[in-house]
C-alpha positions in Angstrom: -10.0 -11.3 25.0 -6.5 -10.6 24.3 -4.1 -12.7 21.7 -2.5 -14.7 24.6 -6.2 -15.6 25.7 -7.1 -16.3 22.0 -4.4 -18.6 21.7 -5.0 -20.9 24.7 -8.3 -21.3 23.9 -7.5 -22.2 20.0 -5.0 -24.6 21.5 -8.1 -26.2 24.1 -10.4 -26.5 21.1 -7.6 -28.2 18.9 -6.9 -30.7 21.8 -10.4 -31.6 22.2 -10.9 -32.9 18.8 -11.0 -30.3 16.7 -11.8 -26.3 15.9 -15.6 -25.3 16.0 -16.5 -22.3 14.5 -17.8 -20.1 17.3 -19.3 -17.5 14.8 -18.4 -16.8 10.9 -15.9 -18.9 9.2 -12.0 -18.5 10.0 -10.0 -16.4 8.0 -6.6 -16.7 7.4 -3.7 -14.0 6.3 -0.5 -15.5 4.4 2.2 -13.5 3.4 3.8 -14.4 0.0 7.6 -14.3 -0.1 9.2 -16.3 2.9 6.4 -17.7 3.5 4.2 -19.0 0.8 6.7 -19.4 -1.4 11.0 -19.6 -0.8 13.3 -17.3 -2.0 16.3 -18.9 -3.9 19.1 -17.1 -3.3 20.6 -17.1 -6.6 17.2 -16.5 -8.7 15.5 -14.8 -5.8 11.7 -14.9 -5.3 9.9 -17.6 -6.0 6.5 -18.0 -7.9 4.1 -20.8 -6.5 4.3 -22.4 -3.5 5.2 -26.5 -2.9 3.0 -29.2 -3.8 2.3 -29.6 0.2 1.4 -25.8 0.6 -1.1 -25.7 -2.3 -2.4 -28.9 -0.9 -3.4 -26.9 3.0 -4.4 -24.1 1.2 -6.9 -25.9 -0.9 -8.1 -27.8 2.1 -8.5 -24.6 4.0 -10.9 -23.4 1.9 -12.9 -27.2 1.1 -13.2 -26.7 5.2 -14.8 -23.6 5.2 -11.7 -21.1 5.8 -10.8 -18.1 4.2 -7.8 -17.8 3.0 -6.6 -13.8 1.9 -3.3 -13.3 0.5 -0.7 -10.2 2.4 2.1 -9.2 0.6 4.3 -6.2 -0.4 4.3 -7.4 -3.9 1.9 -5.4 -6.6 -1.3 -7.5 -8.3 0.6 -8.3 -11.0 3.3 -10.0 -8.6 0.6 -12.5 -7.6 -1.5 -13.0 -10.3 -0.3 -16.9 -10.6 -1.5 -17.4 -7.2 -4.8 -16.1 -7.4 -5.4 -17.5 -10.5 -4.7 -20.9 -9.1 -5.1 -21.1 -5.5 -8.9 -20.9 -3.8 -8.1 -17.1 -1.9 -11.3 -14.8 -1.7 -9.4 -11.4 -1.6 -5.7 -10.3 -1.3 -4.0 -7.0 0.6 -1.1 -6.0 -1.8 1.4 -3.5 -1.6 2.1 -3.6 2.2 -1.6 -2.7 2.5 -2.1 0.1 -0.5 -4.6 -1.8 -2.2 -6.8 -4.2 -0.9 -9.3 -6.7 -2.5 -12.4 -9.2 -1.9 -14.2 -10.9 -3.1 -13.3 -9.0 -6.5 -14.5 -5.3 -5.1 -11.8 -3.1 -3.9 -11.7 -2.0 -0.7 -8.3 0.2 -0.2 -6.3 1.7 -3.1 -4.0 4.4 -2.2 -1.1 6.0 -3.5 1.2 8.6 -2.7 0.3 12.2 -3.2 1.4 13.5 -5.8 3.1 16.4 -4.4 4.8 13.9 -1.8 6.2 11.7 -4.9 8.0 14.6 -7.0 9.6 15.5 -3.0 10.8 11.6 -3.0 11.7 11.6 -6.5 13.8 14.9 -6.0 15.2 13.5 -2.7 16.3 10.3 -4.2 17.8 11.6 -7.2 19.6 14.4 -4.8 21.5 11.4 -3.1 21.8 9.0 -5.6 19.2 6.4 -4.7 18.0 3.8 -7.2 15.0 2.4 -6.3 11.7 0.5 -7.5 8.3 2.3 -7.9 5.6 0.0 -7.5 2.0 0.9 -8.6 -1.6 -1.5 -9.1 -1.4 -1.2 -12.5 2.5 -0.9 -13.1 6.1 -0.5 -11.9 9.5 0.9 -12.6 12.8 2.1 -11.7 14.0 5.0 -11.2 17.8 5.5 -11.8 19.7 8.6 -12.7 22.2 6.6 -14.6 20.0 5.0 -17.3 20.8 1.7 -16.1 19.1 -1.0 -13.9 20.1 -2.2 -10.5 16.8 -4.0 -10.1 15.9 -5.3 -13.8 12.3 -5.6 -12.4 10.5 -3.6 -15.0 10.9 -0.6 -17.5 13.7 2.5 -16.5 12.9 5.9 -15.6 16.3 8.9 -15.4 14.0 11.5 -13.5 10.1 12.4 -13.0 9.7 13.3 -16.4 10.6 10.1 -17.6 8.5 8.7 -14.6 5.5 11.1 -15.7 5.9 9.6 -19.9 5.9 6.0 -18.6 2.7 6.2 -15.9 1.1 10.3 -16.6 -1.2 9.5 -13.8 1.8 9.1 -11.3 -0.2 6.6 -8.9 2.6 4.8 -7.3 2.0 3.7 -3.7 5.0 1.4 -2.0 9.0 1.9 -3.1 11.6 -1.1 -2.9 15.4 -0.7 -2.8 18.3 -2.9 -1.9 21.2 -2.7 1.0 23.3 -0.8 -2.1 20.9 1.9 -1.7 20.8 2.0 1.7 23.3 4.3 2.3 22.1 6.8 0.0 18.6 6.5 1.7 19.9 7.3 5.1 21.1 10.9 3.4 17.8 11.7 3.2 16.3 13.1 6.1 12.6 13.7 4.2 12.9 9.9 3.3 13.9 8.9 6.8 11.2 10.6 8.5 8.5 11.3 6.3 7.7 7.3 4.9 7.1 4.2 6.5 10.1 2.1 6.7 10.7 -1.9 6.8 13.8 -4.0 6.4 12.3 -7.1 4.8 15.4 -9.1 5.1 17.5 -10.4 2.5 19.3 -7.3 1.5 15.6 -5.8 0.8 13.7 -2.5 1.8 10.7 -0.9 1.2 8.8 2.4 2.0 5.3 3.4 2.4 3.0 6.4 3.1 2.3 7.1 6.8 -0.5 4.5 8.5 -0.5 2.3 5.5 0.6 -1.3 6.2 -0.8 -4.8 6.3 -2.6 -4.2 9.6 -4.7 -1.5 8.3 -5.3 -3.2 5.1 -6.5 -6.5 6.4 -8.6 -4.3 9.1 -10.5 -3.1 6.6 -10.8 -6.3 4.6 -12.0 -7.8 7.8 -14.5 -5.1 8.3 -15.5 -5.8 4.6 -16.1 -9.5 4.9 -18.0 -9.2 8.4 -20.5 -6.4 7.0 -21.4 -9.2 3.8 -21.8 -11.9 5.8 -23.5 -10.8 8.9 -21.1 -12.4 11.4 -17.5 -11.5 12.3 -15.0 -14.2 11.6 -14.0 -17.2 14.8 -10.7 -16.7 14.7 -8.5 -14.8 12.3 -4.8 -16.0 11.8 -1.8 -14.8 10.4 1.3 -16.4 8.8 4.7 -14.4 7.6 8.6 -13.6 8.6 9.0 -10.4 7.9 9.2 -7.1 9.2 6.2 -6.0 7.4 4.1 -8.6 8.5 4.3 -6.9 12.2 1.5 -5.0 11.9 -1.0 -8.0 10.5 0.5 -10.4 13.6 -1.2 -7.7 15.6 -4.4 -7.8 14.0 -4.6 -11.4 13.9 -6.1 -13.6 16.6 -3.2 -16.1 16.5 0.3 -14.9 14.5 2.8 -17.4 13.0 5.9 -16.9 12.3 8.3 -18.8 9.4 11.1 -20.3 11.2 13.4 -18.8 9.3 12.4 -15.5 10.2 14.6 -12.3 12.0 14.3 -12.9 16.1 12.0 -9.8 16.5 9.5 -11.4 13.7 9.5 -14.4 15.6 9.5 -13.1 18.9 6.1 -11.5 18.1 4.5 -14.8 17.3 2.2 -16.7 19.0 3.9 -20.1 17.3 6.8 -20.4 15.3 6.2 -22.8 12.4 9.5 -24.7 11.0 11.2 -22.3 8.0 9.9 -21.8 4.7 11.9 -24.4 3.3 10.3 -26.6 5.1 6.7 -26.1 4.7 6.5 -24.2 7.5 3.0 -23.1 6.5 1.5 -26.4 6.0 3.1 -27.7 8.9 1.7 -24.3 10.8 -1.7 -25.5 9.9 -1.7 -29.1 10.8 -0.9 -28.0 14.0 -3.8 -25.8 14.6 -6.2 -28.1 13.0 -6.4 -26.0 10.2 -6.6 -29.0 8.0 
């Protein structure tokens, strides 16, 4: 059974009354910025999600569901929402590290020996950008400065090495004022994942990590402890990096405010963020 095939029958069993589970419990996917919670454009990302989001989220889970956070953000980016939201496992850091249930199942980072190559690379063409790790994140900028003013400063890798020895770092973020500076950089162009998350916002990854994979293996986690795969597995975000997990869902949704290629790879198109597009998303399927 393909997606399209998926979807018509998901619509049938909403139509008739209401979703049976045909074998484990659904599980459903929801990407954080965009989507679970707006991005202001004057304070930028938000923190919690509405009053109405929480509210589907919590009946989600009363019903049965799963509900598994996606996101580029690091743990600590999310820690409000775990600690006050019923989800059972997150994938974090575009699908670096990847939780349930409280047991890890993924955590990569980037070899070493390909970090000190970015590092040398970004530095070489004058590339501010934001390290992100599990356990913590900084910038690195040659000029001492901060473009990001997300967390502590690094000048170069030894600063880098003095702030986090162990080096573990697995997804990068920079902004469209980097952007130029990135495309000098034929190692960064060709060697990293890239995704243009909208919003003046970018990020890079080591090669076959991404949401897909991550929530692949959460899925293959969660079947192996209960015994039974899930009915249906769905998948809500608006970004560029949520491609690869609208492929590995059963049924994709797509913020309304999202770019026309996110949107176009949907199954349903929810109305924007702004909106409650997720809660609004799930009413629709039955979902709640």
């Amino acid at each position: 059974m393909d997606r399209a095939d998926a979807r018509v029958l998901w619509g049938a069993a909403v139509s008739a009354g209401g979703v049976r589970l045909e074998k484990g419990p659904v599980v459903a996917f929801f990407d954080v910025d965009g989507t679970l919670v707006c991005r202001d454009p004057v304070t930028g990302p938000g923190s919690f999600p509405t009053e109405r989001v929480v509210r589907a989220v919590e009946e989600f889970a009363e019903r049965g569901g799963i509900p598994i956070l996606s996101t580029g953000r690091a743990r600590v980016g999310i820690d409000q929402l775990l600690n006050n939201l019923p989800f059972r496992g997150y994938v974090s850091l575009d699908g670096a590290h990847v939780v349930l249930d409280g047991k890890v199942i993924l955590d990569c980072c980037f070899p070493r020996a390909v970090l000190e190559r970015m590092v040398a690379e970004m530095l070489r063409v004058g590339m501010p950008a934001f390290f992100e790790g599990t356990e913590l994140c900084l910038e690195l900028n040659a000029s001492g400065g901060s473009l990001y003013n997300w967390g502590p400063v690094a000048c170069d890798l030894e600063e880098m090495r003095s702030t986090k020895p162990d080096l573990r770092f697995a997804k990068v973020d920079f902004v469209d004022e980097a952007y130029g500076a990135y495309r000098a950089s034929d190692f960064l162009m060709e060697e990293l994942g890239y995704y243009n998350v909208g919003e003046g916002s970018h990020e890079l990854v080591m090669p076959g990590v991404s949401k897909g994979a991550g929530a692949r293996a959460l899925l293959a986690e969660l079947t192996a402890a209960a015994g039974a795969a899930p009915a249906r597995v769905f998948a809500f975000g608006d970004s560029e990096n949520d491609l690869s997990l609208f492929e590995t869902a059963d049924v994709a949704v797509a913020m309304g405010q999202a770019a026309p290629h996110v949107r176009e790879a949907a199954d349903y198109v929810a109305v924007p963020c702004a909106d409650d597009g997720v809660a609004q998303a799930m009413e629709h399927f039955g979902l709640i």
